[in-house]
PyMOL commands that place a pseudoatom at each C-alpha (Angstrom):
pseudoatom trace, name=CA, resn=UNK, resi=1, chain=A, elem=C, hetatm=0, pos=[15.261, -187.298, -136.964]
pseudoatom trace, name=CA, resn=UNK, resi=2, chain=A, elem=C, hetatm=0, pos=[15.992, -190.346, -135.555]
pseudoatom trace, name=CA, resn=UNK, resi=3, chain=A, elem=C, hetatm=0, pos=[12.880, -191.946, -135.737]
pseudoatom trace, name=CA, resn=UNK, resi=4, chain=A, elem=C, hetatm=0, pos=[12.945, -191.228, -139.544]
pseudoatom trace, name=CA, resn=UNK, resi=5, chain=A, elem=C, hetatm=0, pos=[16.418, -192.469, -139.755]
pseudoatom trace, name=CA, resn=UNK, resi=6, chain=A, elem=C, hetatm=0, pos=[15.162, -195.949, -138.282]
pseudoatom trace, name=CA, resn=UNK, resi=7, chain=A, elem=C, hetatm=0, pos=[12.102, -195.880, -140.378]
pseudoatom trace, name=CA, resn=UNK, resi=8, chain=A, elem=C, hetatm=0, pos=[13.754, -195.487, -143.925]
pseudoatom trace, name=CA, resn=UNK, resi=9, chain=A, elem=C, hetatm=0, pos=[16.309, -197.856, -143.021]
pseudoatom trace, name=CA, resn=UNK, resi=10, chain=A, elem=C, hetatm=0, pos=[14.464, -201.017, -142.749]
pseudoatom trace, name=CA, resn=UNK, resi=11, chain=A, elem=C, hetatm=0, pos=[12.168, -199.733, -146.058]
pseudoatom trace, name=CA, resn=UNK, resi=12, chain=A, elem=C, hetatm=0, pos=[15.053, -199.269, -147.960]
pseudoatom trace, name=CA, resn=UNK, resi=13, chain=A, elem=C, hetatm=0, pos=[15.770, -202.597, -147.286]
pseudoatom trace, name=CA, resn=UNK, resi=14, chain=A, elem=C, hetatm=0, pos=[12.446, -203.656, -148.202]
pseudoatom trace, name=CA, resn=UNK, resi=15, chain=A, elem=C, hetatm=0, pos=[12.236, -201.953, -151.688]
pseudoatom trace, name=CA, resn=UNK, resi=16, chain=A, elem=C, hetatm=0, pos=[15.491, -203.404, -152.564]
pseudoatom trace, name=CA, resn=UNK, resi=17, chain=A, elem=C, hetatm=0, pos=[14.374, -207.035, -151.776]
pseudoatom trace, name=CA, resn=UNK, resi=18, chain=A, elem=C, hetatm=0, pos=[11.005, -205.860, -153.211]
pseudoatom trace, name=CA, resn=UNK, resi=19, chain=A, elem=C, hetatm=0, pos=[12.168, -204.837, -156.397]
pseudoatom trace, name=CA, resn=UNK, resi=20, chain=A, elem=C, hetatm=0, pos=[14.178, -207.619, -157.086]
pseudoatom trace, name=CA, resn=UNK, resi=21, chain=A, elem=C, hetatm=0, pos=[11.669, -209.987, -156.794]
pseudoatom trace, name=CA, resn=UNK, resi=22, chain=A, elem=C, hetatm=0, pos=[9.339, -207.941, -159.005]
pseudoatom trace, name=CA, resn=UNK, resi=23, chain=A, elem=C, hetatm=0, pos=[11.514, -207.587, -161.485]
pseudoatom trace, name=CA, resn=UNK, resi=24, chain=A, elem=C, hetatm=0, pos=[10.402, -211.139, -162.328]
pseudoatom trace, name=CA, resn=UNK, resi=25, chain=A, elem=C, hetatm=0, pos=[6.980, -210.528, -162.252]
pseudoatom trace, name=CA, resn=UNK, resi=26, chain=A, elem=C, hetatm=0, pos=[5.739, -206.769, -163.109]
pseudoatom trace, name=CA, resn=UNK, resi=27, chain=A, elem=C, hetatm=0, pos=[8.760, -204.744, -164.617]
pseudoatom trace, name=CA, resn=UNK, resi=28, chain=A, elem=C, hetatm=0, pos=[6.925, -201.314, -164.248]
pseudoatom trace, name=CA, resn=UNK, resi=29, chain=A, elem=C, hetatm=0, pos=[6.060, -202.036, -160.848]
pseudoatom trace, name=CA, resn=UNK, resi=30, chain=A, elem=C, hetatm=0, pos=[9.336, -202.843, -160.217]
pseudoatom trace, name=CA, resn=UNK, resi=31, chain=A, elem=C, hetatm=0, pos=[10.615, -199.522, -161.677]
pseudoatom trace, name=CA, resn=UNK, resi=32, chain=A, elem=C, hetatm=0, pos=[8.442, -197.849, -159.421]
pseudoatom trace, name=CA, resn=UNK, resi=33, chain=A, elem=C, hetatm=0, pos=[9.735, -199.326, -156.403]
pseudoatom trace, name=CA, resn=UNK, resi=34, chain=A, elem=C, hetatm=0, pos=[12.746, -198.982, -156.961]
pseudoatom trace, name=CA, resn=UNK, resi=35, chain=A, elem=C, hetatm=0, pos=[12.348, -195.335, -156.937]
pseudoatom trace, name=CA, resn=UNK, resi=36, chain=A, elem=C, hetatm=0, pos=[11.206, -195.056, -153.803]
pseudoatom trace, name=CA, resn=UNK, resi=37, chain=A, elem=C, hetatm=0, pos=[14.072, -197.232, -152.814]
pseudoatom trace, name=CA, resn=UNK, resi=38, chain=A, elem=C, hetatm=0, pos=[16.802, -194.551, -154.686]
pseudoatom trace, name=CA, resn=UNK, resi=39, chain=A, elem=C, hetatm=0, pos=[14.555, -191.857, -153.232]
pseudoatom trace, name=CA, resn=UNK, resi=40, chain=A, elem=C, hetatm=0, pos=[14.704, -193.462, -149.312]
pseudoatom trace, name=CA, resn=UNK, resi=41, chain=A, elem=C, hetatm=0, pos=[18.381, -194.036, -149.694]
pseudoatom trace, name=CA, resn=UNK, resi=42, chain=A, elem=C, hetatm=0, pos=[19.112, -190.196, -150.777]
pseudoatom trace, name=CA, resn=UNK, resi=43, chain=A, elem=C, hetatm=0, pos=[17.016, -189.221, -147.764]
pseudoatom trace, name=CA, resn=UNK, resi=44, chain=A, elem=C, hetatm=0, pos=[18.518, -191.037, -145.205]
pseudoatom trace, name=CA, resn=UNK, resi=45, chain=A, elem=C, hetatm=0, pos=[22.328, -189.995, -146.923]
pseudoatom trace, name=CA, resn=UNK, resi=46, chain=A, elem=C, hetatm=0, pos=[21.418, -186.245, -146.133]
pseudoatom trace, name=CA, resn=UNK, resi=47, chain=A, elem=C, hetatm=0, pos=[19.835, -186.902, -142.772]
pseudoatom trace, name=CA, resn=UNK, resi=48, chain=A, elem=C, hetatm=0, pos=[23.310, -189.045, -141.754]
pseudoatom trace, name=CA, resn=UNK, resi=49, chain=A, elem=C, hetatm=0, pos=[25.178, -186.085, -143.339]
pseudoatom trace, name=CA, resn=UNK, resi=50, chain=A, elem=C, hetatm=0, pos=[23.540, -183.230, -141.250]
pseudoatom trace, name=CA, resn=UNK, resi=51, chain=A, elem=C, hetatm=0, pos=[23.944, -185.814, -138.438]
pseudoatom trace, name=CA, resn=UNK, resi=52, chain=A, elem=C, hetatm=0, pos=[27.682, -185.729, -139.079]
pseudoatom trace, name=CA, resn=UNK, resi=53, chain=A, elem=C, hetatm=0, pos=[27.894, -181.865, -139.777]
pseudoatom trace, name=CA, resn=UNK, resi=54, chain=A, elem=C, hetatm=0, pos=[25.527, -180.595, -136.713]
pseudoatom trace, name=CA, resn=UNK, resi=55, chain=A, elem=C, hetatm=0, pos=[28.272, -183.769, -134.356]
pseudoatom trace, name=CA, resn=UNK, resi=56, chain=A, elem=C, hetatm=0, pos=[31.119, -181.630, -136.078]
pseudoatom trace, name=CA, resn=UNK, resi=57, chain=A, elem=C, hetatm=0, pos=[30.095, -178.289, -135.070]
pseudoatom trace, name=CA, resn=UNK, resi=58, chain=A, elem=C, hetatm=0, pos=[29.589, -179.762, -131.056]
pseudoatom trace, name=CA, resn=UNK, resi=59, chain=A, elem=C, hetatm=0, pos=[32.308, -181.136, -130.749]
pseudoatom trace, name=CA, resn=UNK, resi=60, chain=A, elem=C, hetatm=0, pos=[33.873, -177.698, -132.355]
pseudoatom trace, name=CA, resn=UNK, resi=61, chain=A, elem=C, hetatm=0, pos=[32.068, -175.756, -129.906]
pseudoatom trace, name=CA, resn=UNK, resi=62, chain=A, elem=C, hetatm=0, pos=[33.854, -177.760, -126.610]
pseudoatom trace, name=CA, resn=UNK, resi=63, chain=A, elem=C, hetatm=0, pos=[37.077, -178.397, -128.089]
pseudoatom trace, name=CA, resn=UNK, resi=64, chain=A, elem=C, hetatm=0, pos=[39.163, -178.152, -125.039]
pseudoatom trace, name=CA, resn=UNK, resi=65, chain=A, elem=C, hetatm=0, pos=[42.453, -179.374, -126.134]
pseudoatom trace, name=CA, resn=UNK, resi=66, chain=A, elem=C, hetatm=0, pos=[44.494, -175.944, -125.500]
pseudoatom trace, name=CA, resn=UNK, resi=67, chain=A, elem=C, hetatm=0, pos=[43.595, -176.014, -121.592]
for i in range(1, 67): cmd.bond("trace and resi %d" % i, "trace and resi %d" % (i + 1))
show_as sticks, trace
zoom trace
């Protein structure tokens, strides 16, 4: 997981730039790219989400406030 999560960070970065800059030159091209740049940025929202969630639930499971 986080080897993916460092992988579609930097590509997501990429595409953005990417897209911008053909935008100017091929529109459909453009398009494309940037839907693997919407499509890299959804991914890595759920992986940081079930980051967060399965973080939650450990620190759930040793909550030792009420010693």
């Amino acid at each position: 997981m986080k080897r993916l999560k460092l992988l579609l960070l930097p590509f997501a970065g990429f595409c953005q730039i990417l897209g911008i800059v053909l935008l100017f030159i091929n529109i459909k091209i453009a398009i494309v790219v940037f839907i693997l740049y919407a499509i890299a940025l959804v991914t890595l929202f759920i992986l940081l989400i079930n980051d967060r969630r399965k973080e939650k639930r450990e620190d759930e499971e040793n909550d030792y406030r009420n010693y």
